[in-house]
TORPA-432573 format. One record per residue (C-alpha): x, y, z. Coordinates in steps of 0.1 Angstrom, whole numbers, plus 5000, padded with zeros to 4 digits. Example, Ala and Ser with C-alpha at 12.3 -4.5 7.8 and 13.67 -1.06 7.14 Angstrom:
! residues 2
512349555078513749895071
! end
This chain:
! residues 683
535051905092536151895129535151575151532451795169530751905140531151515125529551375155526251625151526251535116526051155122523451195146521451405124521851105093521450815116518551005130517151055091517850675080515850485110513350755102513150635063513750295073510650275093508850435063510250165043510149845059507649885087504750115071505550025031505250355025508750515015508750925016511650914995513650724967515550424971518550634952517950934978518150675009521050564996523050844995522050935027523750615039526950655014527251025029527150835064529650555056531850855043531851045074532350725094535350625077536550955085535750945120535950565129535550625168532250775160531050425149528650275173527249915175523350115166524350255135522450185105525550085090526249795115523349665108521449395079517849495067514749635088513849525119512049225128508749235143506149065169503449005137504748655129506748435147510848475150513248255129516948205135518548215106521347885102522948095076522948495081521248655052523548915051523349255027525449405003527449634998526449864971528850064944527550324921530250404901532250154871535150304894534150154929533449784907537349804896538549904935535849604943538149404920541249454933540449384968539049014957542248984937544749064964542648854988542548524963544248634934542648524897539148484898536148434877532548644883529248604880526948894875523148894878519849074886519649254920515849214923514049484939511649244965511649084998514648915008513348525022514948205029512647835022513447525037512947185029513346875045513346545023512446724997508846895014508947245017508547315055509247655063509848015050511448315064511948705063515448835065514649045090518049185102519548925089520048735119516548675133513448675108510048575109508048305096505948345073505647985061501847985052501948325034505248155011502847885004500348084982503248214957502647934930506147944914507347824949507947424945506047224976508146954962511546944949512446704922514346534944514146464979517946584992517846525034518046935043518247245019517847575023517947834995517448234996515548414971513948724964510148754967508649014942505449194930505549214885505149534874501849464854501049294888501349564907499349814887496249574886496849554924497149954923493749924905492049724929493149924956492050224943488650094937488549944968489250304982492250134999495550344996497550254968501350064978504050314963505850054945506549754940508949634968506749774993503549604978505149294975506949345013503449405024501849135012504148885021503449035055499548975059498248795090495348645064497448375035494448395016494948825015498348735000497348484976495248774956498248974953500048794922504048734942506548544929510248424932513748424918515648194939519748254937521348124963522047774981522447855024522947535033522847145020522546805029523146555001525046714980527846984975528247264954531547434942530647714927527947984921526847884881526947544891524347624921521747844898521647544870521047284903518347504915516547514881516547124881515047074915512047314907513447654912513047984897516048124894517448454880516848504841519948604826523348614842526448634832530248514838533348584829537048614847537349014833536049284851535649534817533149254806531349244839530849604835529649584797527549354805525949594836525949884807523649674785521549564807520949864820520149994787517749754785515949724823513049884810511649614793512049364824508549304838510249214873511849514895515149564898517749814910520949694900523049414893524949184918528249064908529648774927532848554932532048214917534247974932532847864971536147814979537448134974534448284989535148095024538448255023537548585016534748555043532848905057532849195076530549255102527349325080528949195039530148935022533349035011532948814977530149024965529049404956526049534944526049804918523250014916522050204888521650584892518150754887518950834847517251214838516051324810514851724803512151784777508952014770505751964783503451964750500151934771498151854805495351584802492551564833491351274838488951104865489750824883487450574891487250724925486651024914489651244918490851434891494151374885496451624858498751404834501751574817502251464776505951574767507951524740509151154743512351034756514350774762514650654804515950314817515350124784511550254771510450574753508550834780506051054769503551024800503851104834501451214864501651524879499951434910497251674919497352084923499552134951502251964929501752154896501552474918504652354940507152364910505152584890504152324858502652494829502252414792505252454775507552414807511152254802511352014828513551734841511851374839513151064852511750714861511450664901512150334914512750264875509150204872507350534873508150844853507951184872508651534871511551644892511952004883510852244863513852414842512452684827508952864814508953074783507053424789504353334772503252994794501053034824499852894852497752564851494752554873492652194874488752294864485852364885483552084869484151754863485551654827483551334825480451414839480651794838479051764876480751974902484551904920485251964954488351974972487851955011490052165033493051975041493051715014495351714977493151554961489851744937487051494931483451474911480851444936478551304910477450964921476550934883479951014871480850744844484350744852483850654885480650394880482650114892483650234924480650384929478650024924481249844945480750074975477050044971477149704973479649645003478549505031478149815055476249975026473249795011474949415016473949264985475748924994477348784960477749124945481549184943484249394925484649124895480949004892480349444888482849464864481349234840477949374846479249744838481149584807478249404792476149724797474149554821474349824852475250194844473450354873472950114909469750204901469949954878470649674902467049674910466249594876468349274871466348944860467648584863467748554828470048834822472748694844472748374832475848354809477848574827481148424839480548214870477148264870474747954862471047944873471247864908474048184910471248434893468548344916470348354951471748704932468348854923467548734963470248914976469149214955465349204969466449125004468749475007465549674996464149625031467749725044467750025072467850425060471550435074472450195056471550395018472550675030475950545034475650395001475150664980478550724990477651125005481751305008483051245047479651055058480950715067478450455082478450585122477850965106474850825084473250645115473750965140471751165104469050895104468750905143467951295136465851235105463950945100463350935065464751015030462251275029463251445061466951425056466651615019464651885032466851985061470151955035467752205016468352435047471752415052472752775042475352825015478952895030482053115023482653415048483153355083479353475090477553225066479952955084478453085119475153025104475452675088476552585125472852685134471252435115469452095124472051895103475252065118473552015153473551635151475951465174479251405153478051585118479251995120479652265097481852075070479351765072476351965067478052155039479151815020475351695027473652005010476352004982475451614977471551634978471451934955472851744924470051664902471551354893471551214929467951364935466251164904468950874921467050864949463650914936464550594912465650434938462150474960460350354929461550084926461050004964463950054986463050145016463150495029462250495063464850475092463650135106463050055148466050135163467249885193466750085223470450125234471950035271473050275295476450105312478750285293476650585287479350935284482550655286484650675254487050445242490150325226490650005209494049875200495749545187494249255180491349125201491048725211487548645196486149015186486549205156487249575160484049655146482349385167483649535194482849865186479149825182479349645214480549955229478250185213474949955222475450005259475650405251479350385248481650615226484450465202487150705195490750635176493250805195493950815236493751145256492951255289489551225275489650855269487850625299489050305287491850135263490749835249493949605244494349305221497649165211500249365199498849685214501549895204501950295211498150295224499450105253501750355268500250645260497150515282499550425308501250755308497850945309496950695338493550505315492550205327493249925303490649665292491049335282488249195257486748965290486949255314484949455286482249155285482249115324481049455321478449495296476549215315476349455346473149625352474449885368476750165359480050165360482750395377485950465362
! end
């Protein structure tokens, strides 16, 4: 390869591995594996070290970690937390070896878990935990002090009160942890984290501590930054320290002055990383002697005393025996692939998801298919290609009717995912009870995701029909729930009968009608009654002309509804099960009737806006209902359309795009100067 075509080449990877790297640490949401990044950055250190005057000061490889952030305040780190370099080959750990022993000569090694977390650093001063950081990029972090304190395993107090130490560890999400977080997401209708790392990243990273004391982190702490009070020689020494001040600290590890046992030992564990309930990707192996590490020192970005070897994505091929649909308990159908078991990182497979349709139809999955499984991230088994289908397989094709319920599936245009519509579905109950009972739905204060949970276990609420029907004396017992709990329960319960039409309309959880659709529908029609009979007239869709027609009608005329609205309406209302919902539902007296409306202001009547970052003292949705009470119009991105940008802290892209379109930017006074005009506004 010439230097010109090198040079486009770089640009093209560099361009590739910010792009990834904002997926990974910014959004905690990777698009591809951690193996996959990282041979995107081995293929650019490659061509690098081939064309060295092609290396600039930006390059991803000239730099630590992911950015840092305005979300928290910065830290200087004393002590860079510097990266590693990574090897992933038993080859590049013997070249690793003899460029620590013609640096210091003999030396002995320790080799332990590379967790698979967030990189922090904790301080403590007499002994009292005072501050904890991000990595960042190594240099500058940020401080996320209150958010370390909620991780339990984190000592406030060390043992003993030594005048400064700081320590580095790894802060991480289990893996049972982070499928009952998946769980909770999912019935939360929040999306799910991909893995691990990024769930536990995220978390770390809320603005509320009490958000990321629900979320189950912990810590291995392996490494002293810097003392006061007393001095460590070497690495082992340091871990067994740690331990005795109040410190996690890695597991297993392992030492020994031979490479060809640090590289058995890798093997094994390896063999074994399956059955770890902590994430890793690899094993760190490390000079032990400080003295030796001082003279080895670093390059620009590692230690030279350390490598970090990083175990491949191990792939299996196998048949697949079968394709199980299940419904999850929001409702999507999701196709689950039973082949003939194998052996990956440590445990036997046998199950894997195969997403949704697009996927199976992608690589063509069928019954009987030899395919290629491996474990992504080590965690997660998946298909990554199918090798072959025998003559006699065929294509798979999810069914038209729910396998639960046996209700009807839709998929909406534009979306992967096929769901029951049934708000009766028993897979789905739980979600469906939670949403009901959220506050922008019916509002039953008290009634929350683990309080429902034990009703639907103990049989006590199949149907949120059934809500209506508690007593006192049926909740009494339940966990947490004494007499004073069951009566201010039941009241919650009676007090949400009288709650606005909007309102249960939302609840009942209608496909694409959020809560501003369901109060534009009950503007329109006033009552339960009025809204089923024009769903009843909605006309049924599929050619181009029927489309024209359901465009005509009273529901697809209301501001902000349309054609594929109306259609997810009439679809809804035409379910038996929702219409003897509903009629249950009116029985037992919920109110039906779209209540007074407050008559609405006219000094931001035909002005939309934009809100971005975080306001002083209004919530978004405070401000938004604001907006919309003076006749306003709340919109989520800018255009040329946009009056107004509303602009909290930490704006972000919002901000100049409104400058560059030329909208006038709000601040949250400005906004209140002028809703207390009485007079309309010019923009």
């Amino acid at each position: 390869m010439d230097k010109n075509a090198a040079e486009l080449e770089i640009k093209k990877i560099r361009e590739q591995i910010r792009y990834h790297g904002q997926k990974y640490y910014t959004e905690d949401a990777p698009e591809i594996s951690d193996f996959e990044y990282d041979q995107l950055y081995r293929h650019l250190e490659e061509l690098e070290g081939q064309f060295p005057e092609l290396i600039t000061e930006d390059s991803p490889t000239q730099k630590v970690g992911g950015p840092v952030y305005n979300t928290f305040a910065p830290v200087v780190h004393q002590v860079p937390l510097e990266s590693l370099h990574d090897s992933f080959s038993e080859e590049e750990l013997r070249d690793f070896h003899r460029r620590v022993q013609e640096a210091v000569g003999q030396v002995e090694y320790v080799a332990e878990p590379k967790f698979d977390g967030l990189s922090v650093a904790l301080e403590y001063v007499d002994g009292i935990f005072v501050r904890g950081s991000t990595r960042g990029d190594g240099v500058t972090g940020e401080d996320v002090t209150e958010n370390i304190r909620t991780i339990r395993t984190v000592p406030k107090k060390l043992t003993q009160p030594l005048p400064f130490l700081e320590v580095r560890g790894e802060v991480y999400l289990s893996d049972s942890g982070f499928q009952r977080l998946c769980e909770r997401q999912e019935l939360l209708e929040e999306k799910p984290f991909k893995n691990p790392r990024n769930a536990a990243a995220g978390s770390l990273r809320q603005k509320d501590p009490t958000v990321t004391a629900g979320r189950e982190l912990d810590i291995f702490v392996f490494n002293v930054q810097l003392a006061q009070g007393e001095t460590f020689t070497c690495h082992d020494q340091s871990l067994q320290r740690l331990k005795e001040l109040g410190f996690t600290v890695p597991p297993v590890y392992f030492k020994s002055k031979d490479m060809e046992e640090i590289i058995r030992f890798i093997q094994e564990f390896g063999e074994n990383r399956g059955q770890l309930d902590y994430p890793i990707d690899g094993v760190v192996v490390k000079v032990n002697d400080f003295a030796q590490r001082e003279e080895m020192g670093s390059t620009a970005k590692f230690p030279r005393w350390a490598e970090a070897f990083k175990y491949p994505p191990e792939e299996k091929e196998t048949t697949l025996l079968d394709i199980e649909v299940n419904v999850g308990r929001t409702g999507v159908l999701t196709p689950t692939g039973v082949f003939e078991p194998v052996v990956l990182a440590g445990t036997t497979v046998s199950r894997a998801t195969l997403h949704n349709q697009d996927f199976i139809t992608e690589k063509d999955v069928r019954v009987g298919s030899r395919v290629i499984l491996r474990k992504a991230g080590e965690i997660i088994p998946e298909v990554v290609a199918v090798v072959d289908n025998p003559a006699e397989t065929k294509p798979f094709v999810l069914p038209k009717i729910c396998p639960s319920c046996g209700g009807p599936v839709s998929r909406p245009e534009g979306e992967a995912a096929v769901r029951c519509t049934n708000p009766q579905c028993p897979a789905q109950l739980l979600r469906h009870l939670i949403h009901f009972s959220s506050r922008d739905a019916m509002d039953i204060d008290g009634m929350g995701p683990a309080l429902l949970e034990q009703l639907t276990r103990e049989g006590l609420v199949q149907s949120p029909g059934d809500l209506y029907e508690l007593k006192e004396e049926g909740l009494v017992g339940l966990e947490r729930m004494g007499n004073k709990s069951a009566a201010n329960l039941v009241a919650a319960i009676e007090k949400s009968k009288g709650n606005d039409l909007y309102r249960l309309v939302f609840a009942l959880g209608i496909p694409h009608i959020g809560v501003k659709a369901a109060q534009q529908l009950c503007g329109s029609f006033p009552s339960m009654q009025a809204l089923l009979e024009a769903a009843q007239e909605v006309p049924a869709s599929g050619s181009e002309d029927e489309v024209k027609n359901v465009s005509k009608c009273r529901i697809a005329q209301v501001d902000g509804i349309g054609v594929d609205m109306a259609m997810a309406i009439r679809d809804f209302f035409q379910q038996s099960s929702v219409q003897l919902l509903v009629e249950r539902l009116a029985s037992l007296g919920v109110n039906m009737e779209a209540l007074h409306q407050e008559e609405k202001g006219t000094i931001l009547e035909g002005k939309t806006f934009v809100i971005t970052g975080t306001l002083p003292s209004l919530s978004r949705k405070e401000a938004t209902a604001l907006i919309q009470k003076q006749g306003g119009k709340v919109t989520s991105s800018v255009s040329k359309k946009t009056a107004f940008l509303l602009a909290g802290e930490d704006p972000g892209s919002k901000l100049d795009k409104a400058h560059a379109l030329g909208v006038q930017v709000l601040s949250e006074e400005e906004l209140l100067k002028m809703v207390g005009e009485t007079g309309p506004i010019n923009s």
